[in-house]
C-alpha positions in Angstrom: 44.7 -11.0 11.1 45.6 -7.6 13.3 48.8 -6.0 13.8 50.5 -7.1 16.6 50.1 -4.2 19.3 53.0 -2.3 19.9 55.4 -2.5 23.1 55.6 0.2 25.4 56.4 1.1 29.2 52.4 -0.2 30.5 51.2 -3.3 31.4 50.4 -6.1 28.4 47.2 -6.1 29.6 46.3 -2.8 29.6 47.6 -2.2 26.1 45.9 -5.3 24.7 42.6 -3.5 26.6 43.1 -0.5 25.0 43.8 -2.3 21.4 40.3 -4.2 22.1 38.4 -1.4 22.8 39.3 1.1 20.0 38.6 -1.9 17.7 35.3 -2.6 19.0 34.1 1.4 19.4 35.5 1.6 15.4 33.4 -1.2 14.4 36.3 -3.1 13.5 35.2 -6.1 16.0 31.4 -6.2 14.7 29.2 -6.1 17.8 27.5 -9.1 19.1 30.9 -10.8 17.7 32.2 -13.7 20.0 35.4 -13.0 21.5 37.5 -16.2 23.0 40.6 -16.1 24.4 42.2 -18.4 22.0 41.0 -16.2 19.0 42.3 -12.8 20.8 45.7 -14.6 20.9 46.1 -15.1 17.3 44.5 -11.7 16.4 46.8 -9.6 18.5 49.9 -12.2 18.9 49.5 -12.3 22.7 49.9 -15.0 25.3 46.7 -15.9 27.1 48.0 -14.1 30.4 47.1 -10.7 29.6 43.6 -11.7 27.7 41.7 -12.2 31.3 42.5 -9.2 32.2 41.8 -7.4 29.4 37.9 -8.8 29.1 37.8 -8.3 32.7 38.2 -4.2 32.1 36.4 -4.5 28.8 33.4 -5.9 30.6 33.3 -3.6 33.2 33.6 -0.4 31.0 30.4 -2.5 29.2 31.8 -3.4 25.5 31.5 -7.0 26.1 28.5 -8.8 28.3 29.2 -12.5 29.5 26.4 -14.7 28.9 26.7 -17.8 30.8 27.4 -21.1 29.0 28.2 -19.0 25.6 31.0 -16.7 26.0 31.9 -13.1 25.7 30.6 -10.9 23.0 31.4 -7.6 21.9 28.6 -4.5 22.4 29.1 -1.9 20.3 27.7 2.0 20.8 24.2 2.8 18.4 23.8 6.1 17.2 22.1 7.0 19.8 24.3 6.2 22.3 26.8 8.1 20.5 24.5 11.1 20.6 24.3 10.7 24.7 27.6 10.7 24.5 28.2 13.7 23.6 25.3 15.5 25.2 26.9 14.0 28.4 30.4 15.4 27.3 29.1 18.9 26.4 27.9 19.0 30.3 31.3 18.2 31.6 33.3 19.8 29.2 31.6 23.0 30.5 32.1 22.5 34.0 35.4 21.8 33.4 36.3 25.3 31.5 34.4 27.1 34.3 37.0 25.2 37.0 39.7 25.3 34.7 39.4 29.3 33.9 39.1 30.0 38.0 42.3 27.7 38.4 44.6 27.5 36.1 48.1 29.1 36.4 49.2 31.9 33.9 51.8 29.5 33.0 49.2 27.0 32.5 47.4 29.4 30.3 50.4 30.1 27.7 50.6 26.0 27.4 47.2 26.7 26.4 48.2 30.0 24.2 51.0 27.9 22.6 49.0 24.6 21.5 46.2 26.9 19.7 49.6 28.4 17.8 50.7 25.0 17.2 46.9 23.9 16.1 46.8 27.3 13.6 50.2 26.3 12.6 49.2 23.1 11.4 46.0 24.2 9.7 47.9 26.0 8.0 49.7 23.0 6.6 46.6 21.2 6.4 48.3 18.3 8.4 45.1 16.8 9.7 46.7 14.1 12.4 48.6 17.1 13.8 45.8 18.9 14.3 43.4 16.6 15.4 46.9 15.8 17.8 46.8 18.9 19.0 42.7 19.1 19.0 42.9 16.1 22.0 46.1 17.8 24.2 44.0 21.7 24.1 41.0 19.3 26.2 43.4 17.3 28.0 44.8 20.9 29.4 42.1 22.1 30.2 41.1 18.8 32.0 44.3 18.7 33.8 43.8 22.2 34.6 40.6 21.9 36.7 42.6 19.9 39.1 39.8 17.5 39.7 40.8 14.0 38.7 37.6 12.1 38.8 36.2 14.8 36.1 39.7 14.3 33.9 39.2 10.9 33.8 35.1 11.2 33.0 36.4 13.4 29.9 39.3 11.4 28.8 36.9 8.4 29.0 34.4 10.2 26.9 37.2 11.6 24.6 38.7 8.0 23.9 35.1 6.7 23.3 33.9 9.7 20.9 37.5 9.8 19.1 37.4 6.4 18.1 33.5 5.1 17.4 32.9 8.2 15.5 35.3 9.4 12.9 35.2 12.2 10.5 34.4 10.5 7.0 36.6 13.5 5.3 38.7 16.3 6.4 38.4 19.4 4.3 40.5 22.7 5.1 37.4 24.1 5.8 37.0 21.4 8.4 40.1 22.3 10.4 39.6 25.8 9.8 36.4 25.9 11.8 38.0 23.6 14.6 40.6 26.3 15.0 38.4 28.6 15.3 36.2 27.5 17.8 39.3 26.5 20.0 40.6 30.1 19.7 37.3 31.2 20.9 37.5 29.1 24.1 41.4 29.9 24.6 40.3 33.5 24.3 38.0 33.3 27.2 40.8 31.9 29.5 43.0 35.2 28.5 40.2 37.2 29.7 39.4 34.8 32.7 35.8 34.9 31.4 34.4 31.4 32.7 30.8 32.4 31.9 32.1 33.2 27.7 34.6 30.2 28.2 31.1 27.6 28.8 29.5 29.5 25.7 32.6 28.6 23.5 32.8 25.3 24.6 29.0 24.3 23.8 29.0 26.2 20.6 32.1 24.1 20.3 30.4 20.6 21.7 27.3 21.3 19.7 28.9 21.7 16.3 31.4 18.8 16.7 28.3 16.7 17.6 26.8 18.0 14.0 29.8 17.0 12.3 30.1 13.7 13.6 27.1 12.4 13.8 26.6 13.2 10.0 28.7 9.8 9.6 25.3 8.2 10.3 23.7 9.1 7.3 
């Protein structure tokens, strides 16, 4: 039995969407599992109003496939698809520090300033969920910052995906450490305006998360 999902100010749908798909990206829903509406409705205490909806986005974000005459089932992400994943993110990521760095306010910047003080700060504690907190909002400014809204969403999507189907299997302070450190390099290219530095940083940055992670595989 799952938790029912939590109320808040979106639709039921969307929530019960977003509940789905982290569940299936973790693994929790095995792929190639069936998925009716009736059994939704007792895993996540919904009505069946919002489940329609929910398979409908699920579908066409491509973590379930309809077959006709059998159902819905769930489609997990391989290792390799993973791995795509965040070759394709290191791309766009880059692009998006080079637009970011040639856009962003100065006030902008010091948001940025002040969430790598807030990141060391809680490295220092070794709080890991307030770092890795923090880890998401640094990209999201940046994303937010290039002031192109189909490539925020491309990241977010990719962000959402990568954060949930691949997670750390430990967090040393070592671990955190070297996050911190590769986001202080990017943030220091923005200081300087240096968008050619800032896409070094952020692939040095892309390539070693993609180390890290994809070491869960083994």
């Amino acid at each position: 039995m799952y938790k029912k999902i939590e109320e808040n100010n979106q639709p039921l749908s969307t929530t019960l969407f977003e509940a789905l798909q982290k569940d299936i990206l973790s693994g929790t829903i095995k792929s190639g599992e069936k998925l009716t509406e009736q059994r939704i409705c007792e895993r996540y205490d919904v009505s069946r109003t919002p489940v329609r909806e929910a398979l409908r986005q699920l579908e066409a974000d491509g973590l379930i496939e309809n077959i006709p005459h059998r159902g819905a089932f769930a489609i997990g992400l391989s290792k390799r698809d993973i791995s795509d994943l965040f070759d394709l993110r290191a791309q766009f990521e880059m692009k998006a520090v080079e637009w970011a760095i040639q856009r962003m306010s100065e006030e902008d910047i010091d948001k940025l300033k002040e969430n790598v003080e807030i990141m060391e700060f809680y490295t220092l504690r070794g709080d890991i969920a307030m770092v890795l907190d923090f880890n998401s909002k640094f990209h999201n400014i940046i994303y937010q910052g290039t002031e192109n809204r189909m490539l925020y969403q491309t990241l977010h999507t990719y962000q959402t995906y990568l954060k949930h189907s691949a997670p750390p299997k430990s967090i040393s302070g070592d671990y955190l450490r070297t996050i911190l450190a590769e986001h202080q390099a990017i943030f220091n290219a923005f200081e300087g305006r240096n968008y050619i530095e800032g896409r070094e940083a952020m692939l040095k940055h892309m390539e070693q998360s993609k180390l890290r992670r994809m070491s869960n595989f083994f």
